[in-house]
C-alpha positions as CSV (number, residue, x, y, z in Angstrom):
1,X,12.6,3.3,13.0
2,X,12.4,2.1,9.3
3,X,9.2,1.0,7.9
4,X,8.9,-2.5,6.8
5,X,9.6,-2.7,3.1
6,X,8.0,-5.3,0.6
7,X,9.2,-5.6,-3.6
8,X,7.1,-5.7,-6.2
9,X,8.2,-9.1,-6.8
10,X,7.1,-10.1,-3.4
11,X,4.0,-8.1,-3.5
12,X,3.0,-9.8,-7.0
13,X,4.2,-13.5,-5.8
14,X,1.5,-13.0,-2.4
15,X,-1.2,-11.3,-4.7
16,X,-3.6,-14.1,-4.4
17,X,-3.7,-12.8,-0.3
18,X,-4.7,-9.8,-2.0
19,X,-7.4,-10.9,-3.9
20,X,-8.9,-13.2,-1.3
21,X,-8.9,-9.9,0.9
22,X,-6.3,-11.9,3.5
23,X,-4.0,-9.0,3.0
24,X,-5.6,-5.1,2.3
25,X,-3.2,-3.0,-0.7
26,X,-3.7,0.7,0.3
27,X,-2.6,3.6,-2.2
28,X,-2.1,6.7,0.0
29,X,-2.1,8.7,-3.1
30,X,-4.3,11.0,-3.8
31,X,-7.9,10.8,-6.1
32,X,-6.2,11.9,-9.5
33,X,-3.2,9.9,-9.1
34,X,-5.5,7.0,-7.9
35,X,-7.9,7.5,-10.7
36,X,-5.1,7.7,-13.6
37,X,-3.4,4.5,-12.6
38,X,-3.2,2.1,-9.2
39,X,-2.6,-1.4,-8.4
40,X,-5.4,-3.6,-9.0
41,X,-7.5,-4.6,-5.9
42,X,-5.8,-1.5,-4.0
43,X,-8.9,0.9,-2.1
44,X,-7.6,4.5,-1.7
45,X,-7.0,5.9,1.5
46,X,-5.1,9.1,0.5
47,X,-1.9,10.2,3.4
48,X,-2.9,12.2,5.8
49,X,-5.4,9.8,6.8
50,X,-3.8,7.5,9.4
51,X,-6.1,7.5,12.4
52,X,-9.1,6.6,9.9
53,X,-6.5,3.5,8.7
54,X,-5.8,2.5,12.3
55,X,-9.2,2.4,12.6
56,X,-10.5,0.1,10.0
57,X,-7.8,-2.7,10.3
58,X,-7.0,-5.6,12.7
59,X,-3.7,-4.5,14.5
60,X,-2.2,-8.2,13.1
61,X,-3.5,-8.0,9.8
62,X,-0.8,-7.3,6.9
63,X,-1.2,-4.1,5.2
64,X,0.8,-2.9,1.9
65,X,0.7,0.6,1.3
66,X,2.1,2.3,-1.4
67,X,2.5,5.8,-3.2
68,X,4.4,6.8,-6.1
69,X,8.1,6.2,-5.2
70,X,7.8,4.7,-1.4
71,X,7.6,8.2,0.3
72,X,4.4,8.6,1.2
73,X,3.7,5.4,1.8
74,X,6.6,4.8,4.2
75,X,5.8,7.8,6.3
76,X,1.8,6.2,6.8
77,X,3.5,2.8,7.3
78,X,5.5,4.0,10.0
79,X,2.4,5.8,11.5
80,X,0.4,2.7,11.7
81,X,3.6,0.6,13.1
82,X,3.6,3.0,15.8
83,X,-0.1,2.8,16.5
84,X,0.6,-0.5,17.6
85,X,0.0,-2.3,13.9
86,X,2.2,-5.2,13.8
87,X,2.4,-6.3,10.2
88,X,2.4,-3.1,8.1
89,X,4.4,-2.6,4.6
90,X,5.5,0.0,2.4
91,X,5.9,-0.9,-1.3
92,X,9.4,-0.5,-2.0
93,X,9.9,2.1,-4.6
94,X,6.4,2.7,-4.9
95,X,4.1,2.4,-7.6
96,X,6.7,3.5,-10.1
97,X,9.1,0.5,-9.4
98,X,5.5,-1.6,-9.4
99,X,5.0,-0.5,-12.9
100,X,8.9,-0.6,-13.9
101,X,8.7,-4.2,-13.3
102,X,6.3,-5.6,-15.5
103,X,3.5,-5.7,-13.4
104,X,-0.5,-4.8,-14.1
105,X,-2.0,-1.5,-13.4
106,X,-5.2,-0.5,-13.7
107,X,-7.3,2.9,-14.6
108,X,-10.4,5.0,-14.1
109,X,-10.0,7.4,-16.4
């Protein structure tokens, strides 16, 4: 099964769910990638990590996840989805089609 896929534009139109913490933005890169550049309100929960995701979220609350191009992103999306999470999403394209169209990003470097 396909994950779920959400654009950028979507993503950015819904960002006040985001910011109110209604919806949870999850990169799944790793530290250095996260620390260079990442979505703004996103927490870091690099791949690899799915149980620990499972874990800390609702199994109906939405969830965006994204990486660099969608890969990564999609395989934890589809991880969670089978865990029984009902409204998980993968950021089409990742954060590279994010930044490609117009949107913010932010940095800890």
């Amino acid at each position: 099964m396909t994950p779920k896929l959400i654009s950028p534009e979507a993503l950015n139109d819904n960002f006040d769910n985001v910011k109110s913490g209604a919806w949870s933005l999850i990169d799944v890169r790793d530290v250095l990638e996260y620390r260079k550049s990442h979505i703004p309100m996103a927490a870091l929960m690099p791949s690899g990590h799915t149980e620990k995701m499972s874990r800390q979220i609702e199994l109906n609350d939405v969830v965006v996840l994204y990486c660099k191009a969608g890969v990564r992103s999609g395989k934890e999306a589809q991880n969670l989805s089978n865990m029984g999470h009902n409204n998980v999403y993968s950021l089409k394209g990742g954060i590279d089609n994010w930044t490609a169209s117009g949107y913010p990003l932010e940095s800890w470097l």
